[in-house]
C-alpha positions in Angstrom: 3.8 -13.1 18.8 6.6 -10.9 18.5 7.5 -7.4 17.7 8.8 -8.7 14.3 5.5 -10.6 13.7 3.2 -7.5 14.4 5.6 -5.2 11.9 5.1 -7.8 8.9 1.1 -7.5 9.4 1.4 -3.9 9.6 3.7 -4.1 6.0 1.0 -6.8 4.5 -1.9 -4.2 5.1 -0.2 -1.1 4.2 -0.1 -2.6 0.5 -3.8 -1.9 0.7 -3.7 1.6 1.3 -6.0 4.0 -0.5 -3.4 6.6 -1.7 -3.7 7.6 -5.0 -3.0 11.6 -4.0 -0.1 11.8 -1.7 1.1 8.1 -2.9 2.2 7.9 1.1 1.5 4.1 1.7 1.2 3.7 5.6 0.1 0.4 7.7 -0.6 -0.3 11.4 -0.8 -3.0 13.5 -2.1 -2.9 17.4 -1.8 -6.1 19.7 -4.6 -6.0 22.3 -4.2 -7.5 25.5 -6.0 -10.5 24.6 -2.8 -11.1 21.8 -5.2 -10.4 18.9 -3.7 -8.1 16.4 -6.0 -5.8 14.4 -4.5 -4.1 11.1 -5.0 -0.6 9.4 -4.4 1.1 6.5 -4.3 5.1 5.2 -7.3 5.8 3.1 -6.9 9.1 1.5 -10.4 11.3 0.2 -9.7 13.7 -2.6 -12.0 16.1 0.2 -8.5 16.6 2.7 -8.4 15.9 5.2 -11.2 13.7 5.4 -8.9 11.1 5.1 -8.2 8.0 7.8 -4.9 7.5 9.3 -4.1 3.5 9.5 -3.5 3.8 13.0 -7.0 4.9 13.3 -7.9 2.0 11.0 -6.4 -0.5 13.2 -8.2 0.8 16.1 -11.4 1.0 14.4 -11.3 -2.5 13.5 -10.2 -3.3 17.2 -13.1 -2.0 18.9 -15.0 -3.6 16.3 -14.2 -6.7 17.5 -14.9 -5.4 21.2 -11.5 -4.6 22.4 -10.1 -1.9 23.8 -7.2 -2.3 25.3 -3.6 -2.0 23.5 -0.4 -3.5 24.3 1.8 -3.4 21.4 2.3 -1.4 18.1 3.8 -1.0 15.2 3.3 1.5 12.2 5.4 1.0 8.9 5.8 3.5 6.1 7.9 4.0 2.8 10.3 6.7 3.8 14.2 7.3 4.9 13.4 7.1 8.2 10.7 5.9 10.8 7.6 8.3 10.8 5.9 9.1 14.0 2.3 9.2 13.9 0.3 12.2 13.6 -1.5 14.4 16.5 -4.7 13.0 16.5 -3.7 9.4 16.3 -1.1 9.6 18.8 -4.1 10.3 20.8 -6.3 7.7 19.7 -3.4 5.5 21.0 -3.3 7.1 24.3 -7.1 6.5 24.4 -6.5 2.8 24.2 -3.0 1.9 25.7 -1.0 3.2 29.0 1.7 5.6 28.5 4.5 2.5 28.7 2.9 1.0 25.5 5.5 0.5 22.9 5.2 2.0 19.5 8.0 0.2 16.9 8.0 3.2 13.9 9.6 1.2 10.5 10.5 1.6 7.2 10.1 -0.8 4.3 13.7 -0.8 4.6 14.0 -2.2 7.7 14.9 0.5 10.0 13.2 0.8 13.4 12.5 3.1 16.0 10.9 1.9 18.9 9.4 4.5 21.3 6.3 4.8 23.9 2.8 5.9 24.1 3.5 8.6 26.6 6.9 9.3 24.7 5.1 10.0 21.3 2.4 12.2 23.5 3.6 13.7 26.5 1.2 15.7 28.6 -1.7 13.4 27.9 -5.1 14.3 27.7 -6.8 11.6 29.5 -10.4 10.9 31.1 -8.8 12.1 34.4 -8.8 15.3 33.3 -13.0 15.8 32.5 -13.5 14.7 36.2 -15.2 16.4 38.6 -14.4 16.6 42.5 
């Protein structure tokens, strides 16, 4: 599958977004090393932020299905230009993928910025860091 494939399921899911407060459609699509793609949405909560980001989405339904390994993603959302993901979900990807893993940013317009893992999240906090000598 390619890059172009894993942006059209991230633009088919994002119609699905729960957004009736900020109106900010967003979809996600992750690629797992086994080539299985897994698809997220934003669902907003009138409770902020106790919303969920659609790359957390995608992930959720990716370890759902007992994987947990990334290789490819792509994030799409109606705006001017390519919106990088939050914080806590460029985390969540870092959790999941290697710092090489690419990210393809989009719009509904069809521009694209494709970036990194580590490029999105630099200084990593990784499971390294909890150990012990």
């Amino acid at each position: 599958m390619t890059t172009n494939a894993l942006i059209e399921a991230a633009r088919a899911v994002r119609e699905n977004a729960y957004a009736p407060y900020s109106r900010f459609k967003v979809g996600a699509a992750v690629r797992t090393s086994s080539g299985a793609i897994y698809v997220g949405c934003n669902v907003e909560n009138v409770a902020y932020p106790e919303g969920t980001c659609a790359e957390a989405g995608a992930l959720a339904a990716m370890a759902a299905a007992g994987e947990y390994e990334i290789v490819e993603v792509a994030v799409i959302a109606d705006s001017p230009e390519p919106v990088p993901c939050c914080g806590g979900c460029r985390q969540k990807l870092a959790e999941f993928g290697t710092i090489s893993v690419p990210v393809t940013l989009a719009t509904i317009d069809g521009a694209t910025l494709t970036t990194t893992v580590g490029d999105l999240l630099p200084g990593t906090f990784t499971a390294e860091h909890m150990e012990r000598s």
